[in-house]
ZAVEX-922590 format. One record per residue: x, y, z of N, C-alpha, C in turn; residue in three letters. Coordinates in steps of 0.02 Angstrom, whole numbers, plus 50000, padded with zeros to 5 digits. Layout:
BEGIN
XYZXYZXYZALA...
REM end
This chain:
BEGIN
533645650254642533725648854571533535641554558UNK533525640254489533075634354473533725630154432UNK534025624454436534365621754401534415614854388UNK534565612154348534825601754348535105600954374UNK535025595354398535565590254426535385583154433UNK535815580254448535555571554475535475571154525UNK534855568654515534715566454602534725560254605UNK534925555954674534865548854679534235547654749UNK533865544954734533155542154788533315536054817UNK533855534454785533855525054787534495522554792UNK534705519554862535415515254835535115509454828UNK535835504154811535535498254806535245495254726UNK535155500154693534795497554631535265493654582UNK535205488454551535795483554525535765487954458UNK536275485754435536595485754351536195482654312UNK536085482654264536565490154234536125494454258UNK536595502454253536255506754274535955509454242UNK536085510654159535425514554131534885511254111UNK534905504854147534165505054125533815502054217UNK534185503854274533955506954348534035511354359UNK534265518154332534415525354320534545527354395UNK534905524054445535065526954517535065535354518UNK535595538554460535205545454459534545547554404UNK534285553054441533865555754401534185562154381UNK533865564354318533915571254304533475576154314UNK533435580654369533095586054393532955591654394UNK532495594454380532605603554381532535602554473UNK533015606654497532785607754590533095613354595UNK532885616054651532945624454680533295626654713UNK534055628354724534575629454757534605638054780UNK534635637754851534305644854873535225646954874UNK535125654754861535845657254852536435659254906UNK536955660654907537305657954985537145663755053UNK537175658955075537055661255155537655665855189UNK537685666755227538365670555268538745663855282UNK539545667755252540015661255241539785654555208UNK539715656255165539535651555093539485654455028UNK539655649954987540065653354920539475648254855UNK539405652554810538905648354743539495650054691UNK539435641854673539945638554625539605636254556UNK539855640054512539495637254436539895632854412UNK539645626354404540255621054409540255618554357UNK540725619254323541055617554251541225609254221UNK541475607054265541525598054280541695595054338UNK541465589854343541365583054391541575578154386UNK542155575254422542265568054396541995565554431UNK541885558054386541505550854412542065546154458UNK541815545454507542285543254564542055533754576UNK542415531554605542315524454612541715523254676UNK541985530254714541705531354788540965531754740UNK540825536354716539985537154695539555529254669UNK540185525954652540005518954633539615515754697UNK540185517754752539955515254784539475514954835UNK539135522454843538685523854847537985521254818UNK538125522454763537615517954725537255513654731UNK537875509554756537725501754756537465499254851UNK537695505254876537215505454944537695503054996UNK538365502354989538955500855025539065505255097UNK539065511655083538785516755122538315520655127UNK537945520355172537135522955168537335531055161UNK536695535355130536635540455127536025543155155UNK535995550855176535275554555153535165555155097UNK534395553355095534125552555030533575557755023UNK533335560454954533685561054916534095565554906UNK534905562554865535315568954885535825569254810UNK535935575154784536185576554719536995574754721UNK537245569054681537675566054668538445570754696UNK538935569254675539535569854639539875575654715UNK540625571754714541065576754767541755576954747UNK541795579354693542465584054663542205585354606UNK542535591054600542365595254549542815601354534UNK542815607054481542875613654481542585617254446UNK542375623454450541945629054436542245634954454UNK541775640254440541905646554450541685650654488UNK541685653054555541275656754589540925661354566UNK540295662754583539805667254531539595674054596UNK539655670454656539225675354715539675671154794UNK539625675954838539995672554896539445677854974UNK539435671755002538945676155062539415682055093UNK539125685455164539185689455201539875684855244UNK540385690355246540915686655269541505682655241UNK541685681955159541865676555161542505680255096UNK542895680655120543405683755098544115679955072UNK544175671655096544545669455048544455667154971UNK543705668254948543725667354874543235673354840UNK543395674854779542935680554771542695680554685UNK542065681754665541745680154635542075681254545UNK542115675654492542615674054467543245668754466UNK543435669254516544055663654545543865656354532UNK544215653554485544075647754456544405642154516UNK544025639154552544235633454607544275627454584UNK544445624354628544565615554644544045613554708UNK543615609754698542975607854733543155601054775UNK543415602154832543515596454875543075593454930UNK542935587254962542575583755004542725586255061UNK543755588355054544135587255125543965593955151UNK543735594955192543825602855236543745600155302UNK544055605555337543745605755422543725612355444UNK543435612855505543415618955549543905622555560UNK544405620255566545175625355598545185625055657UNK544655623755720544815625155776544915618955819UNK544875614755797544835607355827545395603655821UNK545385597955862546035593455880546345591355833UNK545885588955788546235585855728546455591055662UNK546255596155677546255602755618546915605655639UNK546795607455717547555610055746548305604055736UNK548165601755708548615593155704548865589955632UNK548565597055611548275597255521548045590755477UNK547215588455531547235582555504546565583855490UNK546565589755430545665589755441544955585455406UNK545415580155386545005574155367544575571755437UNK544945573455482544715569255525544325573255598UNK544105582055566543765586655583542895582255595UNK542815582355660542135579755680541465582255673UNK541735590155669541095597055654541095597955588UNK541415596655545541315592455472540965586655447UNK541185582655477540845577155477540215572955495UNK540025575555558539575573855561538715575555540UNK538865584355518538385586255477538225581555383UNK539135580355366539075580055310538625571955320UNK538625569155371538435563255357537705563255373UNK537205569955382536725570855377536455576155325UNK536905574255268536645576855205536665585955197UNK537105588955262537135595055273537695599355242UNK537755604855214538595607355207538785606155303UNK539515609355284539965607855340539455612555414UNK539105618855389538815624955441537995621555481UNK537985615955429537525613755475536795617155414UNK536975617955380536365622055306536025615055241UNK535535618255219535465613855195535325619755133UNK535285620555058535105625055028534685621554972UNK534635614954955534255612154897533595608254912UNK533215608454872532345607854869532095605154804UNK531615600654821531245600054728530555599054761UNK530275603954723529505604354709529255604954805UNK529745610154828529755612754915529785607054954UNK530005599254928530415595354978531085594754977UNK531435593255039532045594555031532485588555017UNK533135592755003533305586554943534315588954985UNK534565584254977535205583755013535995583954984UNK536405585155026536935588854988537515582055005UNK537805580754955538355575054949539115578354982UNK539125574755039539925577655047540065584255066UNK539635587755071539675595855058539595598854992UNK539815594654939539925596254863539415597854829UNK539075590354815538635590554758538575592654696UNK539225589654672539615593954594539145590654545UNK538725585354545538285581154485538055587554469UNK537905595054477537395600354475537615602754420UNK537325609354414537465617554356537885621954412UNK537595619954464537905625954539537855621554575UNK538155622454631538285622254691538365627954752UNK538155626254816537935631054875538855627054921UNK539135630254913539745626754980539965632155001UNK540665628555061540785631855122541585635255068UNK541775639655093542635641355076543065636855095UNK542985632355143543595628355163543475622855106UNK543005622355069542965616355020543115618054960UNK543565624554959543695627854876544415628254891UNK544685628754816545475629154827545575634154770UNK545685639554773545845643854705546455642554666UNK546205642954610546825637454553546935643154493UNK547365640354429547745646254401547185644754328UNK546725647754316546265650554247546535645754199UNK547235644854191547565641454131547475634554143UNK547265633054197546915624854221546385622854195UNK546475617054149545825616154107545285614654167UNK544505614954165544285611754231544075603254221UNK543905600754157544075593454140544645588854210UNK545095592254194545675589754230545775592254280UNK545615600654320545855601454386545245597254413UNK544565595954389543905591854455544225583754480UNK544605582054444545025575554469545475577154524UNK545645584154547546135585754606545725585654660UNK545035585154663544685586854710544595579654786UNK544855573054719544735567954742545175561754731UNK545275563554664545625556454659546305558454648UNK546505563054661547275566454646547495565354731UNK547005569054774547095571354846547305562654866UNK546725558754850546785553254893547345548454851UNK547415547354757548105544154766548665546654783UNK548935553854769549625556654775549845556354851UNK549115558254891549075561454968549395552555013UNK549205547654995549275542155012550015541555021UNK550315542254936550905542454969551475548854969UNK551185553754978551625558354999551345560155092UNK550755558755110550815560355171550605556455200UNK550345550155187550205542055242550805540755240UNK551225536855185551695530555182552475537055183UNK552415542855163553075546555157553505543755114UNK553435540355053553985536555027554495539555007UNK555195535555024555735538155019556215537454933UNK556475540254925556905536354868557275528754876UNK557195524654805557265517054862556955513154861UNK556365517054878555935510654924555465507454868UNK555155503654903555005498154835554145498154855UNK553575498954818552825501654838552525496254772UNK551945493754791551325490354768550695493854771UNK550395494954725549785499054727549285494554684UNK548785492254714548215487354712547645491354686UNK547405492754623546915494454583547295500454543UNK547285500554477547425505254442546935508654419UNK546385511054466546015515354444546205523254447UNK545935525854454546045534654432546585534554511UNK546115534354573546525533854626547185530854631UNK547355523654611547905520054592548325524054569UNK548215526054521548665530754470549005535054485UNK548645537954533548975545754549549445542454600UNK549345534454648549585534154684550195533054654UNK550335530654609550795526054547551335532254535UNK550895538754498551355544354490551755548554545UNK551245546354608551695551054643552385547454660UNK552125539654688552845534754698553505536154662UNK553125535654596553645540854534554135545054550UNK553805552354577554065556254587554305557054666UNK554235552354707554455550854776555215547454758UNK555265543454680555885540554688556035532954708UNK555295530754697555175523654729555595519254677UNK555985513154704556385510254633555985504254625UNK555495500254645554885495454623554345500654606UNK554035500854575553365502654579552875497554551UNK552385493554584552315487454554551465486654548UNK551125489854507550415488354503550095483054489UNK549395482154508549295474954535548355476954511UNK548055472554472547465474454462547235467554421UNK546375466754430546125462854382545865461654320UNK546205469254275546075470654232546655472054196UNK546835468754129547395469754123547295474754069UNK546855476254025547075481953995547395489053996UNK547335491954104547405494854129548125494754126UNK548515490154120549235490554119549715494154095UNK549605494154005549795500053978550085504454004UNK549315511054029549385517654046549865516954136UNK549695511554163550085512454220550885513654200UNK550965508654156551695508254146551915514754113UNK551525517254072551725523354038551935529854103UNK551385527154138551515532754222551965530854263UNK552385527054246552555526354302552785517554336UNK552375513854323552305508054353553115503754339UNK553745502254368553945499254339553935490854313UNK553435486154371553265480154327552465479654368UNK552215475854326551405474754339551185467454339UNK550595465954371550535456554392549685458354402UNK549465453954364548775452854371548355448754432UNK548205452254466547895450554545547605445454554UNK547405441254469547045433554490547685429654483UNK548325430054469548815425354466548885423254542UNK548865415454528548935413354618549495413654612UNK550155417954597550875416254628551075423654612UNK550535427854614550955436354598551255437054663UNK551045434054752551195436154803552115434554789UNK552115427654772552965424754778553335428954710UNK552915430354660553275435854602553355441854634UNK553045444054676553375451954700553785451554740UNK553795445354791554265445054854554795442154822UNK554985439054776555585437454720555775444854712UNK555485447854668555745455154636555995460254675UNK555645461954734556085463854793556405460254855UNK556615454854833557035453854875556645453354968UNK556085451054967555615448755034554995452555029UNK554885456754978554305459554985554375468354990UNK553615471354959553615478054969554035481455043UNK554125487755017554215492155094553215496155124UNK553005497555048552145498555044551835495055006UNK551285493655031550675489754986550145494254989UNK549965498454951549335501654940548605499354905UNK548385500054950547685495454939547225501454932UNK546885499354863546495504254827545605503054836UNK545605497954819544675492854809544415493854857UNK544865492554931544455489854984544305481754979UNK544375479554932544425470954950544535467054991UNK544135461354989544545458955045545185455055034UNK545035452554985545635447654944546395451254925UNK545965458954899546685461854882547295464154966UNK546535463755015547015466855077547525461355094UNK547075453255061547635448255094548135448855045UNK548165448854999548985450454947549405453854957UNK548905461154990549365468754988549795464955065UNK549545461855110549835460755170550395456855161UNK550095450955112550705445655094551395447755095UNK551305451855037551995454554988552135460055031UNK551895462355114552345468655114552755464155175UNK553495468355156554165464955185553975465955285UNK554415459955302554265462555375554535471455405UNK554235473055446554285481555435553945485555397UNK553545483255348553265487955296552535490855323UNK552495492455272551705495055300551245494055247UNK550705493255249549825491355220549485497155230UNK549425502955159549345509355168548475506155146UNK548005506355177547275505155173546985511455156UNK546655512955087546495519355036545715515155039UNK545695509255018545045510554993544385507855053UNK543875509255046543395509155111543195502355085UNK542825500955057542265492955063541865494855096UNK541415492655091540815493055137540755492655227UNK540405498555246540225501055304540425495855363UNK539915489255337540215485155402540505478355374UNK541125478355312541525474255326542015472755360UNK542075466055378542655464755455543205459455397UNK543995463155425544445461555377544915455255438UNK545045450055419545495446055441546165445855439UNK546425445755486547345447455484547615440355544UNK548045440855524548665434955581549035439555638UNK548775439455704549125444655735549515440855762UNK549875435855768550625433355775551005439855759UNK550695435755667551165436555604551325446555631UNK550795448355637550775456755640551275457855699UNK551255456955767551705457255797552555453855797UNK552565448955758553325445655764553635449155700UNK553155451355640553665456155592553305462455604UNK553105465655654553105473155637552905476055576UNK552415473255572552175475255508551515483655524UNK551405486555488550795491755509550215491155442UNK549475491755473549005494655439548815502055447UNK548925504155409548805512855405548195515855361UNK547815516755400547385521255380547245528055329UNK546945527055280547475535955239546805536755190UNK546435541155246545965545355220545705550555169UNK545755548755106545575554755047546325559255064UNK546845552655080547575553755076547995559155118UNK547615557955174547785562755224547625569555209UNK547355572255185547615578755122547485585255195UNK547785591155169547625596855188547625600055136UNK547185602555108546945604655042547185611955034UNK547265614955060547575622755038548475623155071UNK548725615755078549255614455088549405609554998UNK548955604155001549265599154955549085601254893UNK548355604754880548105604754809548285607154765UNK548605614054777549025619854763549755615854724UNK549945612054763550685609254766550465603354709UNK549945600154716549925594154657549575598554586UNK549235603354605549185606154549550085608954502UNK550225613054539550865614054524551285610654476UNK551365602654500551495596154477551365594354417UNK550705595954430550405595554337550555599954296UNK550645607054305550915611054271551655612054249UNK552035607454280552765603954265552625599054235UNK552215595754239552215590354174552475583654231UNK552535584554284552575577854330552405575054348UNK551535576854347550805573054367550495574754334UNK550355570354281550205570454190549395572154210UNK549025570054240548225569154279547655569954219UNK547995573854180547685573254112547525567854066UNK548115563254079548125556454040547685550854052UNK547295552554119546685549654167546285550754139UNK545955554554096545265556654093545045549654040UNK544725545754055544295541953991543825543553926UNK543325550153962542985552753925542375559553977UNK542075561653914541775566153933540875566653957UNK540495569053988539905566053948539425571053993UNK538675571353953538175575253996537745573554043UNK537245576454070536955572654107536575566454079UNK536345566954024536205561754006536425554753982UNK537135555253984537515550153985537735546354054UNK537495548254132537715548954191537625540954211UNK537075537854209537025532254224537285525154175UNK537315527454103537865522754089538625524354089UNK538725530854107539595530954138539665526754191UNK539095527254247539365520954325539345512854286UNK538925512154232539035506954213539635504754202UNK540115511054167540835508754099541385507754170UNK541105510654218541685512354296541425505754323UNK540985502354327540585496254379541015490454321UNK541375490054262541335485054212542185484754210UNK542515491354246543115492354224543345494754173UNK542815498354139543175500254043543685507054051UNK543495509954105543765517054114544125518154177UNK544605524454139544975527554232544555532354239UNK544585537854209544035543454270543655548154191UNK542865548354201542555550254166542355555354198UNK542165563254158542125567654178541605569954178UNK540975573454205540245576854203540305584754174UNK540175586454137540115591654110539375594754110UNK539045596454185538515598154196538225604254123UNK538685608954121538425614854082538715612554005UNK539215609353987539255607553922538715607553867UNK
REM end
């Protein structure tokens, strides 16, 4: 079949973006699913910080390869074999999948599934397939996803079947930025009731990290960003006090407010600056929940005295540890109680032709999470 999408040829290209158009808009040729693979007519896409950062060439890609990795849609067709989703079933379009049979899958850590991964990082779904083409060259698949589209070609372990009454505006934000803020701290940091948490960028990710703290029972919740208009909506979610990340004395204002400092510091950007704050302010014992990537080969500086004489930890927390047909289900849920608002995230809407000045309004800070409405 013949459909649009964005394609990107180019990282690296500076701002603004619509007038370096990193994506293009494409008719290209998506062949229909294979055995164990499922075609997804995908309804919306959110704009992720990660695609930003792609963009901007932070992490290299295969090129050229059609944008966007969360999403939800509707299954239209499912290959030979493939019996957990069936054609109709309105999903949740995730990055996170793994194999099931491997160390880290049996461990339920399938972020960190290697027979996943290392295809995806050659522009492949998870089976090792490639299904997209323009003008019979081939053209590459983001993440497994590739939600920037009209359709999508993916595996079942990258779908989550969700309840019809889920707008898809708002479930394509579960795919990514729900998994990796809520997942951070419900299954990296475990926060307890109590405990006192810092979350460093209030972007879409931030947020969710913000709401889940919320609903973990955290009695600080203390957001931290360079943008202060962002404040507001944190506080409305959740945040109970907020400090603007260029103040040179927010480190001694948080370690005042709790009494020596966080129990978590969640670090959202990947900064380097924010990692030295988030470290500052967390109390001896605490932990430095590390969410956001930075670029491929930045090297981060720490005091390993300081790290060994207070026991302090850096923790790793991958697209939030998630197990996706464990967590997605459950944060969807959440939202349908009205406890993970995720709706209140959306900034705006827009088509493909709006695609390259949305990374602009996300590269400038104007927005939390803007949504792609391929078929709109």
């Amino acid at each position: 079949m013949r459909m649009v999408a964005a394609v990107m040829y180019e990282q690296g290209l500076p701002p603004p973006y619509v007038d370096s158009t990193p994506f293009r808009i494409e008719e290209v040729s998506l062949e229909g699913p294979g055995e164990g693979e499922v075609l997804v007519e995908i309804a919306a896409a959110g704009l992720c910080h990660s695609d930003l950062s792609q963009v901007a060439g932070l992490r290299q890609r295969k090129l050229p390869v059609v944008g966007g990795h969360e999403g939800a849609g509707i299954v239209r067709e499912v290959g030979r074999g493939v019996t957990a989703v069936r054609p109709g079933d309105h999903v949740v379009m995730t990055a996170v999948s793994g194999c099931g049979h491997c160390r880290p899958c049996s461990e339920s850590r399938p972020v960190l599934c290697e027979s996943v991964t290392v295809p995806r990082t050659q522009g492949l779904l998870s089976n090792g397939a490639r299904r997209l083409t323009l003008k019979g060259e081939p053209v590459y698949h983001y993440s497994g996803v590739s939600s920037f589209a009209q359709y999508a070609v993916t595996v079942p372990n990258s779908l989550i079947v969700m309840d019809p009454a889920i707008p898809f505006d708002v479930a394509a934000m579960f795919g990514c930025a729900v998994v990796t803020g809520a997942g951070s701290v419900f299954n990296s940091a475990k926060v307890k009731p109590g405990q006192s948490v810092a979350v460093f960028g209030l972007g879409g990710v931030g947020l969710n990290a913000v709401m889940a703290a919320k609903i973990a029972g955290a009695a600080h919740i203390i957001g931290v960003d360079i943008n202060e208009s962002k404040f507001p909506l944190a506080e409305e979610l959740g945040a109970t006090h907020v400090f603007s990340a260029l103040d040179p004395q927010v480190v001694e204002k948080v370690k005042d407010l709790t009494q020596g400092g966080v129990d978590f510091a969640f670090e959202i950007s990947g900064a380097k600056a924010a990692m030295a704050s988030a470290n500052a302010m967390t109390r001896k014992g605490g932990e430095i929940i590390c969410v956001g990537l930075g670029a491929s080969n930045d090297m981060y500086q720490y005091a390993h005295a300081a790290l060994v004489s207070e026991e302090k930890v850096f923790r790793g927390s991958f697209l939030g540890s998630c197990v996706p047909e464990r967590d997605i289900p459950r944060y969807l849920g959440l939202y349908q109680q009205g406890l993970l608002p995720v709706n209140r995230l959306k900034s705006d809407s827009m088509g493909f032709d709006g695609l390259n000045l949305s990374l602009d309004r996300l590269d400038r800070g104007e927005v939390v999470r803007q949504v792609l409405l391929p078929n709109g």
